[in-house]
LUMZA-595306 format. One record per residue (C-alpha): residue in three letters; chain; z, y, x. Coordinates in steps of 0.1 Angstrom, whole numbers, plus 2048, in hexadecimal, padded with zeros to 3 digits. Example, Ala and Ser with C-alpha at 12.3 -4.5 7.8 and 13.67 -1.06 7.14 Angstrom:
# LUMZA-595306
@residuo = ALA	cadena = A	Z = 84E	Y = 7D3	X = 87B $
@residuo = SER	cadena = A	Z = 847	Y = 7F5	X = 889 $
# end
This chain:
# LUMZA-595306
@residuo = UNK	cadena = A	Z = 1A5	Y = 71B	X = 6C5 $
@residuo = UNK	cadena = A	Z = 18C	Y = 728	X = 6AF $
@residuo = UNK	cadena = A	Z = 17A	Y = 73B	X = 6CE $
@residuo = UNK	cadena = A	Z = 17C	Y = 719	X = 6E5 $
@residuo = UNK	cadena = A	Z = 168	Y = 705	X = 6CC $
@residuo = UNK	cadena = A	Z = 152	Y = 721	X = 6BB $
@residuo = UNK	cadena = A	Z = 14E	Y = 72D	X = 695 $
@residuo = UNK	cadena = A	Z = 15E	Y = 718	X = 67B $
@residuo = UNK	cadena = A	Z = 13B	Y = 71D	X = 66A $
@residuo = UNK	cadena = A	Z = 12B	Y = 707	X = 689 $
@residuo = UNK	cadena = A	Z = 144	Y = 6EF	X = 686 $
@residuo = UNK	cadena = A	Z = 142	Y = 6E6	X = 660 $
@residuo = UNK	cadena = A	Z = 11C	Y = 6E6	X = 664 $
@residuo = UNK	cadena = A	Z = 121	Y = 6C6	X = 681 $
@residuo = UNK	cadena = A	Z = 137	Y = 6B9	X = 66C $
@residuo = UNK	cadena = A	Z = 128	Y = 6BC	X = 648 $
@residuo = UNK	cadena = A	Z = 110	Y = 6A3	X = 64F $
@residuo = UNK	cadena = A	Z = 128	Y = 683	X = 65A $
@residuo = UNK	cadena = A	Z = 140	Y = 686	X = 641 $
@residuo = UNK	cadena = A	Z = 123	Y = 68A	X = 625 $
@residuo = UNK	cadena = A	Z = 115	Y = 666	X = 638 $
@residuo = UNK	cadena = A	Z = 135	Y = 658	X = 639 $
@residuo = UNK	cadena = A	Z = 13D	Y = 668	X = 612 $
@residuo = UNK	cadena = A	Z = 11A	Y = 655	X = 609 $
@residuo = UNK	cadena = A	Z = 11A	Y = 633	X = 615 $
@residuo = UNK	cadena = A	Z = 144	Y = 629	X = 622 $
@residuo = UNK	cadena = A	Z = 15A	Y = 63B	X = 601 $
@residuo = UNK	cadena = A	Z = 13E	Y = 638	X = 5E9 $
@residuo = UNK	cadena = A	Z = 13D	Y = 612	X = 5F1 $
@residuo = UNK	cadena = A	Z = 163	Y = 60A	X = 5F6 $
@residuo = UNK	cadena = A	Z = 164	Y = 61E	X = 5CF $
@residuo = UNK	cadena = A	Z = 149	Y = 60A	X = 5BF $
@residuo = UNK	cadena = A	Z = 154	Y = 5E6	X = 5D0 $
@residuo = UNK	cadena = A	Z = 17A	Y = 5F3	X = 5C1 $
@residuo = UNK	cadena = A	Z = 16A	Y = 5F9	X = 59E $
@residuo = UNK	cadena = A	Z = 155	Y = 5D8	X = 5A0 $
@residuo = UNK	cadena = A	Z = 178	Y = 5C4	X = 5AA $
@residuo = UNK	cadena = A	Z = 185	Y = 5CB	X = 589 $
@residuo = UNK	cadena = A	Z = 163	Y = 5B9	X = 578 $
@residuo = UNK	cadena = A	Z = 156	Y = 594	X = 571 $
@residuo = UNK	cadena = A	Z = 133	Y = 598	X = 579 $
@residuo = UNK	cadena = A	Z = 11F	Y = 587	X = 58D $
@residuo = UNK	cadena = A	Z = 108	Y = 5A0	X = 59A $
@residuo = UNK	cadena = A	Z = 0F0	Y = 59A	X = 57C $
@residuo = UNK	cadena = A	Z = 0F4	Y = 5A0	X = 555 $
@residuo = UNK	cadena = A	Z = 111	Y = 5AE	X = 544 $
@residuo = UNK	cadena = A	Z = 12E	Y = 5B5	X = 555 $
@residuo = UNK	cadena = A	Z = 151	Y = 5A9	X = 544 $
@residuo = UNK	cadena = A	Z = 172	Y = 5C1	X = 54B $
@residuo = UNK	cadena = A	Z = 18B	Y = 5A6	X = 557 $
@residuo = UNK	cadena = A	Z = 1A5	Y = 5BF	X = 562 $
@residuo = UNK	cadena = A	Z = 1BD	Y = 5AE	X = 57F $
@residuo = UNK	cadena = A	Z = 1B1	Y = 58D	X = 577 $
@residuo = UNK	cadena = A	Z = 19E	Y = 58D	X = 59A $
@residuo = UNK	cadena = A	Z = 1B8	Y = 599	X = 5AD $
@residuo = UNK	cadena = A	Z = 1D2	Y = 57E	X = 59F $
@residuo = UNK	cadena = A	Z = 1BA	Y = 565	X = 5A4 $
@residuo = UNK	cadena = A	Z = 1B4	Y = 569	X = 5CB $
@residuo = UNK	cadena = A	Z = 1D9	Y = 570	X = 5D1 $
@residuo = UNK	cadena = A	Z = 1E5	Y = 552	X = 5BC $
@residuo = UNK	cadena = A	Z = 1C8	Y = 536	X = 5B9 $
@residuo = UNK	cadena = A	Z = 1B4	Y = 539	X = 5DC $
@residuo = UNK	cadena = A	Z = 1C1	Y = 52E	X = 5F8 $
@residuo = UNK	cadena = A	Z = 1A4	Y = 533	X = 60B $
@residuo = UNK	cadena = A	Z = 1AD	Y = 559	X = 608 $
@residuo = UNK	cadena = A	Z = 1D1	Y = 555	X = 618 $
@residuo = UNK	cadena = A	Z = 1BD	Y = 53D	X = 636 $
@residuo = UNK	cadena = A	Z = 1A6	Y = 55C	X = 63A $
@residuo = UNK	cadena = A	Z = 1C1	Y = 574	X = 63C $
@residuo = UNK	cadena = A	Z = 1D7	Y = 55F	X = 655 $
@residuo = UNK	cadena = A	Z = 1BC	Y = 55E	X = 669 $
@residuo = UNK	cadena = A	Z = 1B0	Y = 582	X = 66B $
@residuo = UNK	cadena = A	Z = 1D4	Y = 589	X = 674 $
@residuo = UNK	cadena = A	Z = 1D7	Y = 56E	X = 68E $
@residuo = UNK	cadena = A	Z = 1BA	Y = 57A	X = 69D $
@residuo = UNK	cadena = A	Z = 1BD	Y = 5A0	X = 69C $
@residuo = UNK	cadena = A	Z = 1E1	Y = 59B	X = 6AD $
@residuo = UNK	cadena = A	Z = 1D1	Y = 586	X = 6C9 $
@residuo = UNK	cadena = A	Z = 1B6	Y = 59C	X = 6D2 $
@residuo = UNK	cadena = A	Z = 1C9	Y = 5BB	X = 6CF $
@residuo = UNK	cadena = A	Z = 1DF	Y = 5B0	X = 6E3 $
@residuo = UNK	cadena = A	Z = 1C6	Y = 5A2	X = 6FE $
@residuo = UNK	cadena = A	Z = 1B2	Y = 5C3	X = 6FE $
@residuo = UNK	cadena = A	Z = 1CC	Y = 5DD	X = 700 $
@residuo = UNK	cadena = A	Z = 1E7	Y = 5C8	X = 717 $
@residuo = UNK	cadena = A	Z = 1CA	Y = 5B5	X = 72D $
@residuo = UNK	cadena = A	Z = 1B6	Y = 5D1	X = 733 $
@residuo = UNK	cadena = A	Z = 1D7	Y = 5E7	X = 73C $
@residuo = UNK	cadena = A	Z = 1E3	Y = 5CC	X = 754 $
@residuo = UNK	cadena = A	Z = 1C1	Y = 5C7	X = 763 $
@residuo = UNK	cadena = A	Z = 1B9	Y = 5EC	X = 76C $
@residuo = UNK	cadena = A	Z = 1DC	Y = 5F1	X = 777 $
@residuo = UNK	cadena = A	Z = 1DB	Y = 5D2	X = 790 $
@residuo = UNK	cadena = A	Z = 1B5	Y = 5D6	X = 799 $
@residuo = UNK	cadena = A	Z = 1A7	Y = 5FB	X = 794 $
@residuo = UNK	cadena = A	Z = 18B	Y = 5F2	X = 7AE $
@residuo = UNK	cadena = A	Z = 181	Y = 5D3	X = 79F $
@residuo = UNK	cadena = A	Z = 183	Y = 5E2	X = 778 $
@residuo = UNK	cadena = A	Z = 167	Y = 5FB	X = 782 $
@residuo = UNK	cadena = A	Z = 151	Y = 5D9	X = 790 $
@residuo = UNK	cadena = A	Z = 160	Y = 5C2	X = 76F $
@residuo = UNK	cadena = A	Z = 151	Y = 5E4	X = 759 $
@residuo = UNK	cadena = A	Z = 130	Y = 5E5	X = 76B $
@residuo = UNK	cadena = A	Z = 12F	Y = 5BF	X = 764 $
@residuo = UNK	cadena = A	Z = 134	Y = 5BB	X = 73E $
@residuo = UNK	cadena = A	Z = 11A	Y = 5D4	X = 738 $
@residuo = UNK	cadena = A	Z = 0FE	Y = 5C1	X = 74B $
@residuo = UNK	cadena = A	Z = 10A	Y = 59F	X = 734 $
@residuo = UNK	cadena = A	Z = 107	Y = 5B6	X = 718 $
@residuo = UNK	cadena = A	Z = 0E5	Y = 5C7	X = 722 $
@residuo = UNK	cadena = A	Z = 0D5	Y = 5A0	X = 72B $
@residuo = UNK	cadena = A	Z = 0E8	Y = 592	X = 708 $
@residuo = UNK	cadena = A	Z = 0D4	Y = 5AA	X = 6F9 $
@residuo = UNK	cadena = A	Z = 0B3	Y = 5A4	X = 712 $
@residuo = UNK	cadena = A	Z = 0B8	Y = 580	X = 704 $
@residuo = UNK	cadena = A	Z = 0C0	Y = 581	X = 6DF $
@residuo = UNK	cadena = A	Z = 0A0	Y = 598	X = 6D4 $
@residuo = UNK	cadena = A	Z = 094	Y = 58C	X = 6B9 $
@residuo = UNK	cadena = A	Z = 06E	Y = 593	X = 6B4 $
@residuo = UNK	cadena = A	Z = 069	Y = 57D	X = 6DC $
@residuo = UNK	cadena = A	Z = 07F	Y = 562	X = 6D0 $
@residuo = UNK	cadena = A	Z = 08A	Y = 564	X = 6F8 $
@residuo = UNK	cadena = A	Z = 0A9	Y = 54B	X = 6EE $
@residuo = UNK	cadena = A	Z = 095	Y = 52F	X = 6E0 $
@residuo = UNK	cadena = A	Z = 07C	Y = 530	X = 701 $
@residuo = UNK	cadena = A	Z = 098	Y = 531	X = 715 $
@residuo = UNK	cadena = A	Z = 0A9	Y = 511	X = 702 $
@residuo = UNK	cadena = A	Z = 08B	Y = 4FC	X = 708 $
@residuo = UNK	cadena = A	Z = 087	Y = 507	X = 728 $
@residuo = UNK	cadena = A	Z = 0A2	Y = 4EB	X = 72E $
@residuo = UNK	cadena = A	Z = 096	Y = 4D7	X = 716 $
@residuo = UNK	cadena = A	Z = 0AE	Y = 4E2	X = 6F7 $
@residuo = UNK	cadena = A	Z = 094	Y = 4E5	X = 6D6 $
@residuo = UNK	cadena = A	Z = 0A1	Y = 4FB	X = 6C0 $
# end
């Protein structure tokens, strides 16, 4: 295996640099937001330890929490299910027309983005074109 994909030195040299990146900005912050969580401060001034007090709080006094979490379940179920059973049905029962449905979405997504630049303001002129002030 070694031979097939080179020197482990090669390897750890592609690699060293995305896992320092990811090291640097994902684990650093997921450790600092956990060390934060256990802290009343509100981003200025002295910061009070308040143990679990935050945690009991959203999983006992906020409801809006539960509503949130409801919701991203909901929702991840739906479109999981969508994406990985609509998309297996569809190129089973149309493998010609998945190849034209592909070519498709990525002209939407290529004139979304034609659309939605920000420094021309393209989606405001194209508003008041029909007479839509924004």
């Amino acid at each position: 295996m070694q031979n097939a994909f080179g020197k482990r030195k090669v390897i750890f040299t592609f690699l060293l640099p995305a896992f320092i990146l990811y090291t640097l900005f994902v684990a650093v912050s997921v450790v600092w937001a956990c060390f934060y969580s256990f802290f009343d401060w509100n981003g200025v001034g002295s910061m009070t330890f308040a143990g679990l007090k935050n945690y009991m709080d959203l999983l006992t006094g906020d409801p809006v929490f539960w509503l949130s979490v409801k919701n991203t379940l909901i929702y991840t179920v739906v479109d999981v299910v969508i994406q990985v059973f609509g998309g297996l049905l569809f190129a089973i029962f149309h493998p010609p027309l998945s190849y034209i449905i592909i070519v498709l979405v990525n002209s939407v997504c290529l004139l979304t983005r034609y659309i939605l630049v920000p420094t021309e303001e393209n989606v405001n002129k194209k508003l008041a074109l029909i007479f839509i002030e924004c």
